[in-house]
NUNU-967550 format. One record per residue (C-alpha): residue in three letters; x, y, z. Coordinates in pm, 1 decimal, decimal comma, padded with zeros to 6 digits. Layout:
BEGIN
(site "ala"; (X; Y; Z)),
...
//
This chain:
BEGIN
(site "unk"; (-00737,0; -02751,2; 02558,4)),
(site "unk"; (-00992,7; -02466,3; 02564,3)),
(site "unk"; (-00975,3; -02239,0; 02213,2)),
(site "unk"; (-00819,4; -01946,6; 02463,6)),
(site "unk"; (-00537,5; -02139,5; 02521,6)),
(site "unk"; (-00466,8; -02263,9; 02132,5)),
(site "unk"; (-00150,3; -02101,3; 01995,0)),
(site "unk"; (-00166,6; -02228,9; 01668,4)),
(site "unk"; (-00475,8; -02275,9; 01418,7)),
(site "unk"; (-00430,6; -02408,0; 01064,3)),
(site "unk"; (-00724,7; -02251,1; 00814,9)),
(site "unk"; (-00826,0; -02446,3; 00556,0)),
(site "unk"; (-01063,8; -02328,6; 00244,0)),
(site "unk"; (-01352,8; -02498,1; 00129,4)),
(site "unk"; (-01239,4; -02366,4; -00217,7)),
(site "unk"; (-00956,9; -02510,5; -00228,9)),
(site "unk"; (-00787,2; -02873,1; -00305,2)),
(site "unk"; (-00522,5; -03015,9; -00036,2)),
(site "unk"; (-00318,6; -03279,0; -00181,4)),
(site "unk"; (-00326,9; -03661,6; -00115,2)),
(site "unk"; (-00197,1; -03700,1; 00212,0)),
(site "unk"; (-00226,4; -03345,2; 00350,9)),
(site "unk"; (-00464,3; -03375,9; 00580,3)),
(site "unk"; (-00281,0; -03627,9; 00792,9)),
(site "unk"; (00026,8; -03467,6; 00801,6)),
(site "unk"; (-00177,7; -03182,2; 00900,8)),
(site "unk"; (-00340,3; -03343,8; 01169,1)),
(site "unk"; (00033,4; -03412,6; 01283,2)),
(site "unk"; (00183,2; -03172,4; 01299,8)),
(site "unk"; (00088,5; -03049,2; 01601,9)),
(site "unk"; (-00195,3; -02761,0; 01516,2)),
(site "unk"; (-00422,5; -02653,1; 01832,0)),
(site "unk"; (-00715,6; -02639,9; 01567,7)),
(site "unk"; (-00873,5; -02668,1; 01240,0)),
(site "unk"; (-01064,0; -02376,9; 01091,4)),
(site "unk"; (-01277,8; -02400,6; 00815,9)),
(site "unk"; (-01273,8; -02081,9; 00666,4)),
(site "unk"; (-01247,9; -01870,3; 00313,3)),
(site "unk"; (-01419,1; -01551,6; 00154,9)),
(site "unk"; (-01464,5; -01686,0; -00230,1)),
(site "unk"; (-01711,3; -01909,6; -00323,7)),
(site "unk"; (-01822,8; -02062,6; 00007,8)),
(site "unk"; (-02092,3; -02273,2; -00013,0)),
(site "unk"; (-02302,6; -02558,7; 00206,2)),
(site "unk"; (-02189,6; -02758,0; -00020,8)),
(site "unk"; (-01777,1; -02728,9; -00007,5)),
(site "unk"; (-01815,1; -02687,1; 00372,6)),
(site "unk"; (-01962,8; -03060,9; 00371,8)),
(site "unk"; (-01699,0; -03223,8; 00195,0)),
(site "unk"; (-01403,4; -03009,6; 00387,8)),
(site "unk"; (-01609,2; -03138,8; 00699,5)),
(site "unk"; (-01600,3; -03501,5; 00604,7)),
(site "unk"; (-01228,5; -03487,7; 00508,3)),
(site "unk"; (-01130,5; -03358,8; 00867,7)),
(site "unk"; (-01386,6; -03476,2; 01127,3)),
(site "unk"; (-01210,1; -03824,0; 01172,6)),
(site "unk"; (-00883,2; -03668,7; 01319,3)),
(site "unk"; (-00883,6; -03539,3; 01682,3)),
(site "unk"; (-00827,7; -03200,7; 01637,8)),
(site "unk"; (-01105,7; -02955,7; 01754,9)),
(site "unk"; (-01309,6; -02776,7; 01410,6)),
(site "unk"; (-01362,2; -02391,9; 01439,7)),
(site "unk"; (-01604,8; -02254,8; 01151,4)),
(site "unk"; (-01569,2; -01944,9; 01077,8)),
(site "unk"; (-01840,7; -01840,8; 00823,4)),
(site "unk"; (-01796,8; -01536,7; 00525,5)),
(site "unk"; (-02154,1; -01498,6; 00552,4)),
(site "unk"; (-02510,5; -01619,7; 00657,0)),
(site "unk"; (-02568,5; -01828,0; 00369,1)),
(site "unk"; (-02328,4; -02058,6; 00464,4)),
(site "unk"; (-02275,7; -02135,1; 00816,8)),
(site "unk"; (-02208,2; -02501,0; 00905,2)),
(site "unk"; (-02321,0; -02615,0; 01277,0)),
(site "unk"; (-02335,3; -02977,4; 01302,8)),
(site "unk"; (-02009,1; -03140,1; 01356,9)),
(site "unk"; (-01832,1; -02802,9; 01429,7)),
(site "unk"; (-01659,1; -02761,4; 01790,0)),
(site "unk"; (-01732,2; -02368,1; 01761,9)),
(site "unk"; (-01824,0; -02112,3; 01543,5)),
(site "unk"; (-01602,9; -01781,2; 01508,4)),
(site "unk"; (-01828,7; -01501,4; 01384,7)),
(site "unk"; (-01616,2; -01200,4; 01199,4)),
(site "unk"; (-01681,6; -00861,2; 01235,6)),
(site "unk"; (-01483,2; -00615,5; 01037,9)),
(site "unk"; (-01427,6; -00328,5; 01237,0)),
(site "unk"; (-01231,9; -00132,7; 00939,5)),
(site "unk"; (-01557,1; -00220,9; 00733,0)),
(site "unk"; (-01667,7; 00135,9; 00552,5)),
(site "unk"; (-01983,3; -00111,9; 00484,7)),
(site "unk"; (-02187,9; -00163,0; 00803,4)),
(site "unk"; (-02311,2; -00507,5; 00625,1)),
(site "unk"; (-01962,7; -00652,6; 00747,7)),
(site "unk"; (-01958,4; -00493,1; 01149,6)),
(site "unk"; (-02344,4; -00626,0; 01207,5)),
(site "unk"; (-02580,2; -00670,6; 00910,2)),
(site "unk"; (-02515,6; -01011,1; 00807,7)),
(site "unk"; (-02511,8; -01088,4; 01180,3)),
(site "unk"; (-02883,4; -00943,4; 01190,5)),
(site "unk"; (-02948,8; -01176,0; 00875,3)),
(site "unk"; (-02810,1; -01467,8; 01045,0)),
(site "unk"; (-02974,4; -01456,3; 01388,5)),
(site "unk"; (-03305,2; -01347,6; 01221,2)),
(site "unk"; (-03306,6; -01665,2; 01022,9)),
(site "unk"; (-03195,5; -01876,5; 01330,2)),
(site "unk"; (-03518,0; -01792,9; 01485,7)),
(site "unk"; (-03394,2; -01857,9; 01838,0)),
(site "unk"; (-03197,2; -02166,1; 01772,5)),
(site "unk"; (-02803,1; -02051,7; 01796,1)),
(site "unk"; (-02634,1; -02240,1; 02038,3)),
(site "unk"; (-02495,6; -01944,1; 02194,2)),
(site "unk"; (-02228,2; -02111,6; 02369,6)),
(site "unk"; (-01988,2; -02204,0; 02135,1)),
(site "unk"; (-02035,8; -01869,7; 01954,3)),
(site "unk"; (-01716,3; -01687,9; 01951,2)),
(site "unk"; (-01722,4; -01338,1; 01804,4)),
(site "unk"; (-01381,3; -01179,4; 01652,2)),
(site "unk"; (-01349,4; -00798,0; 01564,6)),
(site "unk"; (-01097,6; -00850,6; 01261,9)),
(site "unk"; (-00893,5; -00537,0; 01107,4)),
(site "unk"; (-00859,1; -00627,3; 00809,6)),
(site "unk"; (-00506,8; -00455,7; 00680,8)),
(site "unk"; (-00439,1; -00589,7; 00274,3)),
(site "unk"; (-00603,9; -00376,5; 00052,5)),
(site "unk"; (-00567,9; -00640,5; -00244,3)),
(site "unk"; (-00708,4; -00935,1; -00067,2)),
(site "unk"; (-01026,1; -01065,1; -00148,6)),
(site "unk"; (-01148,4; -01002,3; 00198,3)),
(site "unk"; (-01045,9; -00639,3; 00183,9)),
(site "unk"; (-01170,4; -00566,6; -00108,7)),
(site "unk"; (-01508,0; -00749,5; -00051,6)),
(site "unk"; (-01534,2; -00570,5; 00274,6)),
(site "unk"; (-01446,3; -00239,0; 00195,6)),
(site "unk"; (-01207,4; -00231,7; 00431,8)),
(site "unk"; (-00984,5; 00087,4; 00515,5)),
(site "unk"; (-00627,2; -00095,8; 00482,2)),
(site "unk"; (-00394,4; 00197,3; 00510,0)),
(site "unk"; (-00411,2; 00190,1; 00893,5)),
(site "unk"; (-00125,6; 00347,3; 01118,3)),
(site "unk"; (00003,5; 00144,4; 01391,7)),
(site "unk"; (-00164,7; 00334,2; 01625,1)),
(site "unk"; (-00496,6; 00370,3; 01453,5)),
(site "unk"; (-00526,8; -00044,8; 01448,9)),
(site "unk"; (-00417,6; -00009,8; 01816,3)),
(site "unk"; (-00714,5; 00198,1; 01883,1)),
(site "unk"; (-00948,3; -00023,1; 01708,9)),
(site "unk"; (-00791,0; -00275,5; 01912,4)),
(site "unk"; (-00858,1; -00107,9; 02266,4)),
(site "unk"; (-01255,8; -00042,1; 02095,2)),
(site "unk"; (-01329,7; -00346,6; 02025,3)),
(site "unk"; (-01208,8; -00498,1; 02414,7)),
(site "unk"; (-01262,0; -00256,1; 02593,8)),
(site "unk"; (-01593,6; -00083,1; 02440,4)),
(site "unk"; (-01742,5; -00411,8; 02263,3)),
(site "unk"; (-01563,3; -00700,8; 02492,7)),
(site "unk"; (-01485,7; -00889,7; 02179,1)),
(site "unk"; (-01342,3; -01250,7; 02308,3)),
(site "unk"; (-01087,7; -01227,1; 02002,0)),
(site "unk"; (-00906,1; -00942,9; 01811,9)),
(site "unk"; (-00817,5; -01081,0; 01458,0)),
(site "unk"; (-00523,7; -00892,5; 01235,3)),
(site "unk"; (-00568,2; -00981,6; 00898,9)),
(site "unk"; (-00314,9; -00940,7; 00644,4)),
(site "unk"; (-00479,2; -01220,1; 00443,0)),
(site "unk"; (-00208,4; -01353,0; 00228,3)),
(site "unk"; (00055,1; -01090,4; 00256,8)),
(site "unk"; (00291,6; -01062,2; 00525,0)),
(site "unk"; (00212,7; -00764,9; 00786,2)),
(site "unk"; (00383,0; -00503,9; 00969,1)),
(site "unk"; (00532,8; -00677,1; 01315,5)),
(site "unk"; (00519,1; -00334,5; 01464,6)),
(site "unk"; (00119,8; -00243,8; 01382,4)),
(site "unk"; (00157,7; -00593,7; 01564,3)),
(site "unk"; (00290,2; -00539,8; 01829,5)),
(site "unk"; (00122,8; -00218,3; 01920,9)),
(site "unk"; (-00236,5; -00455,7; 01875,9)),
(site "unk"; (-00053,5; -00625,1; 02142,4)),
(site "unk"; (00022,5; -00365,7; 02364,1)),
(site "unk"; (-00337,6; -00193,8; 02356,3)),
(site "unk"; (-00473,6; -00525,8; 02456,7)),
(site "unk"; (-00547,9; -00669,0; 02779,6)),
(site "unk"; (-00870,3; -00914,5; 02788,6)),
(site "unk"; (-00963,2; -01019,0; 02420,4)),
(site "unk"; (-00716,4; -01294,5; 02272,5)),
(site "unk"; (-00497,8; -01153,4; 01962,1)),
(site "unk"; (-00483,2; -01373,2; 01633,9)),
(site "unk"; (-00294,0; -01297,3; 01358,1)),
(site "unk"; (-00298,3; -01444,7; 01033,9)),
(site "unk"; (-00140,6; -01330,0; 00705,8)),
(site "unk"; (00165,1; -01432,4; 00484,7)),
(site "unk"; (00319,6; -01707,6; 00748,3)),
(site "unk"; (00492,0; -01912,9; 00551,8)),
(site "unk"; (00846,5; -01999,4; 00740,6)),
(site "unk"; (00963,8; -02087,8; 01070,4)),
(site "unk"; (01059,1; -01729,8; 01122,9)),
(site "unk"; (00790,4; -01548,5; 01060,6)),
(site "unk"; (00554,5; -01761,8; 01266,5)),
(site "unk"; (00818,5; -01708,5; 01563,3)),
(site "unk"; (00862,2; -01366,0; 01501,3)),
(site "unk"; (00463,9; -01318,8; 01479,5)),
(site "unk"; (00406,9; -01516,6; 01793,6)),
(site "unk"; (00619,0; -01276,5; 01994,6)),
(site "unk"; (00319,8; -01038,2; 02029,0)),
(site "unk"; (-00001,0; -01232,7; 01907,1)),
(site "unk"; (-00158,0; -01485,8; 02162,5)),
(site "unk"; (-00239,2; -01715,3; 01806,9)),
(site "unk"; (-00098,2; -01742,5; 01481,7)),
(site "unk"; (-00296,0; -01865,1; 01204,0)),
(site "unk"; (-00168,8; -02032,4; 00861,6)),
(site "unk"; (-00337,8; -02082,3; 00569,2)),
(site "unk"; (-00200,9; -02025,8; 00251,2)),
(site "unk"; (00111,1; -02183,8; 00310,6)),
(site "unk"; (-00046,9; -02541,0; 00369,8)),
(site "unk"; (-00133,7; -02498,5; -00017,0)),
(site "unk"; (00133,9; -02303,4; -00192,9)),
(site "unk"; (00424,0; -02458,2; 00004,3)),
(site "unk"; (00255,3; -02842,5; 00109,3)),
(site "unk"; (00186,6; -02958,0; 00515,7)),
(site "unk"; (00526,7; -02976,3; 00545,3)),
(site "unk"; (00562,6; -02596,6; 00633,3)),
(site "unk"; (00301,4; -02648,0; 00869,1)),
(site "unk"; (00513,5; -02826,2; 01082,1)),
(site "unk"; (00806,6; -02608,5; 01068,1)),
(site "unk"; (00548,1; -02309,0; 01214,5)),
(site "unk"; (00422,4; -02510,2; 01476,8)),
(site "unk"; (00762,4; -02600,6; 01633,6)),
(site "unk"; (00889,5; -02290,1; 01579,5)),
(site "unk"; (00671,0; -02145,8; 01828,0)),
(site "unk"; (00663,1; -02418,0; 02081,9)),
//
């Protein structure tokens, strides 16, 4: 299965600790993909361990870097590069990109390089706060960023972020009705059955995160067959 057609992607933080067991009932549960992914205190380091724990099961690994001092390669299926379109800090829409493909000196292997323009739309999450993102977006203000960023930059993904809050299904939905080539995550707050169904109505993929550590792996499971 090619990452366009993945419907469901579990995130997991280098920051934080699964518990025993965890990981296999993640890798069961029926997940399209692993990301590894988080904004606080990413490091080589963490990303090598999370690596390690994961790479044995057959699921494909999606890295998806906060920045370009830590951006794992080896071992990774693709890497998902953010830009935050919301961003009142250019830093987070291209700098670090310059940073990163400076440093690369002509090495990037381009082809599993998968840009994202995220809105980021939680005003007290670390992400949004970090980014300087402009949260207080009106449906149809995200949907415009939406129709920039595939339309104007042909971003391959267009990421909603409510990043551990539950968002708005209608700033959703109208994401999903100014789209028509890019592939529409979403990811924030789903923690049920009901909100990953209800979610999946208008994004192409869900993501879940949190829940896999407030709530256990077991949740997982219960937001994968809900959208089946």
């Amino acid at each position: 299965m090619k990452w366009k057609d993945w419907v469901h992607v579990t995130k997991l933080d280098p920051d934080k600790q699964l518990r025993p067991g965890d990981i296999d009932a993640i890798a069961a549960s029926g997940t399209d993909a692993l990301m590894l992914s988080g904004t606080l205190n990413v490091t080589q380091e963490n990303l090598a361990v999370l690596l390690k724990q994961v790479k044995a099961y057959d699921l494909p690994l999606v890295m998806e870097p906060a920045g370009p001092e830590a951006v794992l390669m080896q071992g990774i299926d693709y890497v998902f590069i953010p830009s935050v379109l919301n961003s009142t800090d250019v830093q987070w829409i291209v700098g670090k990109h310059r940073v990163w493909v400076q440093a690369q000196k002509g090495k990037i292997p381009w082809d599993y390089i998968v840009p994202e323009a995220y809105i980021v739309l939680n005003p007290d999450s670390s992400v949004g706060k970090i980014t300087k993102a402009i949260c207080n977006l009106k449906a149809e203000e995200v949907a415009a960023y939406t129709t920039v960023a595939d339309h104007f930059f042909h971003f391959p993904v267009v990421y909603i972020e409510y990043s551990g809050t539950y968002g708005d299904p209608g700033v959703v939905k109208a994401a999903s009705d100014a789209i028509d080539k890019s592939i529409l995550y979403y990811g924030g707050g789903i923690n049920s059955a009901e909100k990953a169904a209800q979610m999946s109505k208008f994004a192409d993929t869900i993501v879940v995160g949190n829940a896999v550590y407030d709530q256990g792996a077991a949740v997982l499971k219960a937001t994968v067959d809900a959208i089946q």
